[in-house]
C-alpha positions as a Markdown table, in Angstrom:
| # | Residue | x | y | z |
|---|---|---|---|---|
| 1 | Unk | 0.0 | 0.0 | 0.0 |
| 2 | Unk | 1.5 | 3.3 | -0.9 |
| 3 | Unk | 1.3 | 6.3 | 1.6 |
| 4 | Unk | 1.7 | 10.1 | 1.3 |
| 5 | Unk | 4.1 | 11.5 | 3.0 |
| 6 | Unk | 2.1 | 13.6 | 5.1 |
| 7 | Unk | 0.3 | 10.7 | 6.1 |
| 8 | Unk | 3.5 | 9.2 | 7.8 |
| 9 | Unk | 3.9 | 9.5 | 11.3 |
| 10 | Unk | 6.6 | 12.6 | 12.3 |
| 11 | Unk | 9.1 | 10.1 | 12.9 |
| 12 | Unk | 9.2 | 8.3 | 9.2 |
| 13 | Unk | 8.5 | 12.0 | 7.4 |
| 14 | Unk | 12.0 | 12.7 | 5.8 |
| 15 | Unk | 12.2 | 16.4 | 6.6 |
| 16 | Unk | 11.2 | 15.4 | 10.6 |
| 17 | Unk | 14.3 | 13.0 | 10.8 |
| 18 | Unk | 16.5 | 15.2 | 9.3 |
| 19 | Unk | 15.7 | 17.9 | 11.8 |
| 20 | Unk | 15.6 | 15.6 | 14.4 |
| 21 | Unk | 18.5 | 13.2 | 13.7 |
| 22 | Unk | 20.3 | 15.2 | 11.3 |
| 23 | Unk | 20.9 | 14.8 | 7.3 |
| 24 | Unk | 23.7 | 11.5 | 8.2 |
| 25 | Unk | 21.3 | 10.0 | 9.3 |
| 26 | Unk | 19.1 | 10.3 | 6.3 |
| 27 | Unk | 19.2 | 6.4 | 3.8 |
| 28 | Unk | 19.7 | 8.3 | 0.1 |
| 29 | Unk | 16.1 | 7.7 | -0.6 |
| 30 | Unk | 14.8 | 9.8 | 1.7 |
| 31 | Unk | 17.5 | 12.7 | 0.8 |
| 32 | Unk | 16.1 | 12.2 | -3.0 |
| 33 | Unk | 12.6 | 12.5 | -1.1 |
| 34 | Unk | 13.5 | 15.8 | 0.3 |
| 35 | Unk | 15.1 | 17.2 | -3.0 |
| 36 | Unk | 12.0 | 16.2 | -5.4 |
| 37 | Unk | 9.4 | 17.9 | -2.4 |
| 38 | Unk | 6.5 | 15.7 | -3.7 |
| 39 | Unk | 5.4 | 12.9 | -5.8 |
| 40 | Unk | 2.7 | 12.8 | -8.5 |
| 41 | Unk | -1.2 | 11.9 | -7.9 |
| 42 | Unk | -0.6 | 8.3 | -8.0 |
| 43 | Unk | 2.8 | 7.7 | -6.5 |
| 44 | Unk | 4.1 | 9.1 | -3.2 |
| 45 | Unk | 7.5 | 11.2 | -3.2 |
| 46 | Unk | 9.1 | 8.2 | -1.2 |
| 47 | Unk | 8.0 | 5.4 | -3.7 |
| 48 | Unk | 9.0 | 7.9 | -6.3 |
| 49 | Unk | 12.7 | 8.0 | -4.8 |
| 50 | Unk | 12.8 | 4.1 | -4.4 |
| 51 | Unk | 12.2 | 3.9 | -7.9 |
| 52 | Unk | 15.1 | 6.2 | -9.0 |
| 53 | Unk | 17.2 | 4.1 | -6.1 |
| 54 | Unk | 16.8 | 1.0 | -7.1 |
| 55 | Unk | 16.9 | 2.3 | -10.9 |
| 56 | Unk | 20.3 | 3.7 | -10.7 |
| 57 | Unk | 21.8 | 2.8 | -7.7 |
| 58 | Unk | 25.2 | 4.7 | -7.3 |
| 59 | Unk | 23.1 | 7.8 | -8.5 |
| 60 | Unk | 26.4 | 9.8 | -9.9 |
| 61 | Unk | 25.5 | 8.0 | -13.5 |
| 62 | Unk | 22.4 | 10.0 | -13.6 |
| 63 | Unk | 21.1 | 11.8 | -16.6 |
| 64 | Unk | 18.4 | 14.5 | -17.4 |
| 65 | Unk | 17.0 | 11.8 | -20.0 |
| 66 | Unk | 17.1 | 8.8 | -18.0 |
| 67 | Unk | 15.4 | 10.5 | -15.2 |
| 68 | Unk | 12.7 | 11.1 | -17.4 |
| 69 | Unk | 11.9 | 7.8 | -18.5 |
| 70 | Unk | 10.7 | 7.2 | -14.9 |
| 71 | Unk | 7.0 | 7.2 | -14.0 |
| 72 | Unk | 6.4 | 10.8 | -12.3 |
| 73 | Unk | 9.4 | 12.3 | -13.4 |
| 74 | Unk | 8.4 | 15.8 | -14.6 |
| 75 | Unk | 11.1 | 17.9 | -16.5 |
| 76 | Unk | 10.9 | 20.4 | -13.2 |
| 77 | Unk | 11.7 | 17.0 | -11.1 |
| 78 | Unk | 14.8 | 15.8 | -13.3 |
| 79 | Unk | 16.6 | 18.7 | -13.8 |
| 80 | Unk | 16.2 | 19.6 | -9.8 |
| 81 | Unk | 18.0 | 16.1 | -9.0 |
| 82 | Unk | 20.0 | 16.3 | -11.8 |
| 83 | Unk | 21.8 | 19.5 | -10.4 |
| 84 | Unk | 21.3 | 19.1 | -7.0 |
| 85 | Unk | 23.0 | 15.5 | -7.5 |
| 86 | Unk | 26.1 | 17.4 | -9.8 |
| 87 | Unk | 26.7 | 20.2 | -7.0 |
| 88 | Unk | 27.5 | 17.3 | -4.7 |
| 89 | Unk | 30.1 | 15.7 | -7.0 |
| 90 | Unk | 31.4 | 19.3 | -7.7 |
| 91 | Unk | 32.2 | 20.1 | -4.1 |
| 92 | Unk | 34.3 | 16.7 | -3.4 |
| 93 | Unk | 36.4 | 17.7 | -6.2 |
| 94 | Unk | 37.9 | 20.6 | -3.7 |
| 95 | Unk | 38.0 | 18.4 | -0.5 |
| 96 | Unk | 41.3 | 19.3 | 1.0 |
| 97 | Unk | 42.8 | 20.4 | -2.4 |
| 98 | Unk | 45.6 | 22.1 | -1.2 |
| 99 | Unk | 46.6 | 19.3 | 1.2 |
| 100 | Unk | 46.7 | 16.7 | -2.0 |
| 101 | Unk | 50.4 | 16.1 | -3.3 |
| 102 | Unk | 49.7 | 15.0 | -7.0 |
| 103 | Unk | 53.3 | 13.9 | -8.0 |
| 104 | Unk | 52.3 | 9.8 | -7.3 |
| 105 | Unk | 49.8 | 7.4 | -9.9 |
| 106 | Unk | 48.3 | 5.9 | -7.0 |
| 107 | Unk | 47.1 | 9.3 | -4.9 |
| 108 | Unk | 45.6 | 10.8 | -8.8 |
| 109 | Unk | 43.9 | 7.6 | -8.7 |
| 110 | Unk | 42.6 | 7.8 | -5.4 |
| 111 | Unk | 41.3 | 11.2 | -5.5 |
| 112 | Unk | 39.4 | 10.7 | -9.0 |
| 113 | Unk | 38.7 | 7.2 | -9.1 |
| 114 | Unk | 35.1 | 7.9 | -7.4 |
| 115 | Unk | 34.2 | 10.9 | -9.4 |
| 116 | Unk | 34.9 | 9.3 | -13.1 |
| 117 | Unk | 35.1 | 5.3 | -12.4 |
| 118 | Unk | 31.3 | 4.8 | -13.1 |
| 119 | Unk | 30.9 | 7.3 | -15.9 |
| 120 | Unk | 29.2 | 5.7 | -19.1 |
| 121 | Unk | 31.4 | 7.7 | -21.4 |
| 122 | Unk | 35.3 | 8.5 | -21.4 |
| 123 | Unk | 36.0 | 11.7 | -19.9 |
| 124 | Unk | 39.7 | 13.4 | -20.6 |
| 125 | Unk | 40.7 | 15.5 | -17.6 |
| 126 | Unk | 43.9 | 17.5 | -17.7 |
| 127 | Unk | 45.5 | 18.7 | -14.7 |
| 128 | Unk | 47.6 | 21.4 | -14.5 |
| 129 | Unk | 50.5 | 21.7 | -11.6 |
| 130 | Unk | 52.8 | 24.6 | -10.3 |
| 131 | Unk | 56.6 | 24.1 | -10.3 |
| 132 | Unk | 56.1 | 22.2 | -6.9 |
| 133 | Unk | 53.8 | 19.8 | -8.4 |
| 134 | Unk | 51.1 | 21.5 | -7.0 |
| 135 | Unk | 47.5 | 21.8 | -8.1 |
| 136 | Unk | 46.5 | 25.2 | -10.0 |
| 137 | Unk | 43.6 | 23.6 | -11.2 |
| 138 | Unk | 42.1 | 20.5 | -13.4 |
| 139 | Unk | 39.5 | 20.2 | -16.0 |
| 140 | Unk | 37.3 | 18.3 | -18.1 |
| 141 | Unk | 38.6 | 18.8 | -21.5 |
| 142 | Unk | 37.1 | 16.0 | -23.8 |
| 143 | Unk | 34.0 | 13.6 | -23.4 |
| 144 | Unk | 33.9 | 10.7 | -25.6 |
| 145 | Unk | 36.4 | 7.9 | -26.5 |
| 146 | Unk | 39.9 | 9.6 | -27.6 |
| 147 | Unk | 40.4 | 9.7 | -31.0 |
| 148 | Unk | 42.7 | 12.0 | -32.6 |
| 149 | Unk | 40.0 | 12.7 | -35.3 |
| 150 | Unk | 38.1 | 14.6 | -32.9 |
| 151 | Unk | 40.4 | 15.3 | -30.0 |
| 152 | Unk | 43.9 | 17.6 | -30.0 |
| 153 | Unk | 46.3 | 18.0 | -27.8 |
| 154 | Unk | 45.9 | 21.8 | -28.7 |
| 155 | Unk | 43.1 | 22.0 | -26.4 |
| 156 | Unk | 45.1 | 20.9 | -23.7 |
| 157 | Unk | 47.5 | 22.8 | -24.0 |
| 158 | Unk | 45.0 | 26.2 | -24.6 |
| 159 | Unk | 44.1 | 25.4 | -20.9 |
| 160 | Unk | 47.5 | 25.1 | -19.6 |
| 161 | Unk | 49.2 | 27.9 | -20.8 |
| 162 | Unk | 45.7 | 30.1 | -19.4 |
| 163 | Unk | 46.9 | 28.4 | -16.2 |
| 164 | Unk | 50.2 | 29.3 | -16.3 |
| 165 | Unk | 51.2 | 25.6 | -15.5 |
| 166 | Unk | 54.1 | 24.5 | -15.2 |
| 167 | Unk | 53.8 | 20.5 | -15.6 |
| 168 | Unk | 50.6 | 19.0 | -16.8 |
| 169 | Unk | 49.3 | 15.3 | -16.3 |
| 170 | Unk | 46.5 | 13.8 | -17.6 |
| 171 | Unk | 43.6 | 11.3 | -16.8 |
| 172 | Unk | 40.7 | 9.9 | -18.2 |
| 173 | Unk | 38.3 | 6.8 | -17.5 |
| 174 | Unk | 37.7 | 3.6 | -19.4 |
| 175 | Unk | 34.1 | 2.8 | -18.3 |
| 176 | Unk | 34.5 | -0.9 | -19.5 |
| 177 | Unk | 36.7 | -1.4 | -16.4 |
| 178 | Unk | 39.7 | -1.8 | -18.3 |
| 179 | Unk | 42.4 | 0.3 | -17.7 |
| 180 | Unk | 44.7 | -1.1 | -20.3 |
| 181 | Unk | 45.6 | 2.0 | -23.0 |
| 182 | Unk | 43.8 | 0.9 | -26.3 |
| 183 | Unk | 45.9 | 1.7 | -29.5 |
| 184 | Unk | 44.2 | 5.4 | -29.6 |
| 185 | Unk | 45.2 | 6.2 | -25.9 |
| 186 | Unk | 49.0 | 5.1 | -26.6 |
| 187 | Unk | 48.7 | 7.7 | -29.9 |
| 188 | Unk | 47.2 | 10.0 | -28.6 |
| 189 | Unk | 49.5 | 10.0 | -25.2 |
| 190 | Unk | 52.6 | 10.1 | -27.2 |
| 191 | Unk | 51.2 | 13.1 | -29.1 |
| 192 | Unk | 50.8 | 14.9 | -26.4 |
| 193 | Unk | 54.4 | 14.1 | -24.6 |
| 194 | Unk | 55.6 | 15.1 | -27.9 |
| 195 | Unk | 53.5 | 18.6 | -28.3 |
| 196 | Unk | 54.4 | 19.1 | -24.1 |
| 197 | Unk | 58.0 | 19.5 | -25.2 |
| 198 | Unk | 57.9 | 21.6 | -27.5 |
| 199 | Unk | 55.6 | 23.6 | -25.9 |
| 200 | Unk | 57.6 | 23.4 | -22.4 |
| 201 | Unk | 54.8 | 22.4 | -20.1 |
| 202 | Unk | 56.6 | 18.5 | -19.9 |
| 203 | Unk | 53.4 | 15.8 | -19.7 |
| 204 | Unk | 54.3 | 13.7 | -16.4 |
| 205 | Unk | 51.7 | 11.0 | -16.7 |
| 206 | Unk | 48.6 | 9.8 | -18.5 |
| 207 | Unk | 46.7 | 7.5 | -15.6 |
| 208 | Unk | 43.4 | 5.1 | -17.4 |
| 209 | Unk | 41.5 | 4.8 | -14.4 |
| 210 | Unk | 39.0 | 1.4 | -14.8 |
| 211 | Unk | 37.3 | -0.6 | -12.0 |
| 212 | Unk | 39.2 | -0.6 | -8.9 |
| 213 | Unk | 42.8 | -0.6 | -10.7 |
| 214 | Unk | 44.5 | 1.9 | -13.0 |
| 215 | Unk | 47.3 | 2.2 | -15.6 |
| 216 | Unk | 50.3 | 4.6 | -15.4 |
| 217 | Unk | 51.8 | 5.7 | -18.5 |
| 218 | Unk | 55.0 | 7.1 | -16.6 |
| 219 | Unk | 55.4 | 3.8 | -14.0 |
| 220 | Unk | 55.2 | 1.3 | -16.9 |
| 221 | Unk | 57.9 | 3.5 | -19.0 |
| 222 | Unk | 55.2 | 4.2 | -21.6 |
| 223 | Unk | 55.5 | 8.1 | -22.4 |
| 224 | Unk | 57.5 | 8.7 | -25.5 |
| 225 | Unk | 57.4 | 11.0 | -28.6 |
């Protein structure tokens, strides 16, 4: 039997508990309850968020068009989630920034491994470092599976030089869980160390990040032009 929420007692109402016990406390359906405000005439807010839970279930893979598809999900509804789900992944990409060292594979991996892992299309991230191999900044510079048809270093290296970085290292996802460089990733890797050269902003690593394991360019002696 399906219930409203303002039929539940104070206790099960999401906005109540999170008052009461705070937002931890909170399971992710009843956070996508309180986001979405209410359901539709047939369908409770709460059933409507178990849907969308049990739909997509790591949530970060979320699109606009997917969230459509479900039952009682208006265009007002979707693109509320949709954003309000994006502004979370946003702000974990500047936890404790300025405390990350990104001169190691392994800590690169471990700081974007939960944020482009799961995505269902390969995204190219370039990140740009100081001359102490500290952050200035990283960003999203191609999304889609590298191909130098479509992709140029040039765009990279557009970013960097706005940055006035010093050393530049790059990353992007394989979303088959594979993080061994396909013929187009070794290309298009050694087209860049060449172009960094030349340029003088050196390329220190390309990471492939797949499912729980990753693929250095620079540990396996693999960056050459």
């Amino acid at each position: 039997m399906t219930y409203l929420i303002k039929d539940l007692p104070d206790t099960e109402k999401p906005r109540e508990k999170l008052k009461k016990y705070g937002v931890k406390n909170l399971s992710d359906e009843e956070l996508i309850a309180i986001i979405l405000r209410c359901g539709t005439k047939n369908m409770s807010v709460k059933d409507l968020a178990i849907t969308i839970k049990k739909k997509h279930p790591k949530l970060n893979d979320l699109s606009y068009l997917e969230l459509t598809k479900i039952n009682g999900m208006g265009e007002v509804k979707a693109i509320t989630l949709v954003a309000a789900i994006e502004l979370g992944i946003r702000s974990t990409y500047n936890d404790d920034l300025e405390k990350i060292n990104f001169n190691k594979a392994s800590t690169i991996y471990d700081y974007f491994k939960n944020k482009i892992s799961s995505l269902k299309q390969e995204n190219l991230i370039a990140i740009f470092l100081d001359n102490k191999n500290k952050l200035i900044s990283f960003k999203t510079i191609f999304i889609g599976t590298i191909n130098m048809s479509i992709s140029h270093p040039r765009e990279i290296f557009k970013e960097a030089i706005k940055n006035s970085a010093v050393f530049l290292i790059m990353v992007h996802n394989h979303p088959s869980g594979d993080p061994l460089p396909s013929k187009a990733d070794i290309n298009f890797t050694n087209q860049v160390y060449k172009t960094s050269k030349v340029i003088g902003i050196p390329l220190l690593d390309h990471i492939i990040i797949g499912n729980n394991k990753y693929y250095s360019f620079y540990d396996n002696g693999d960056l050459n032009g």
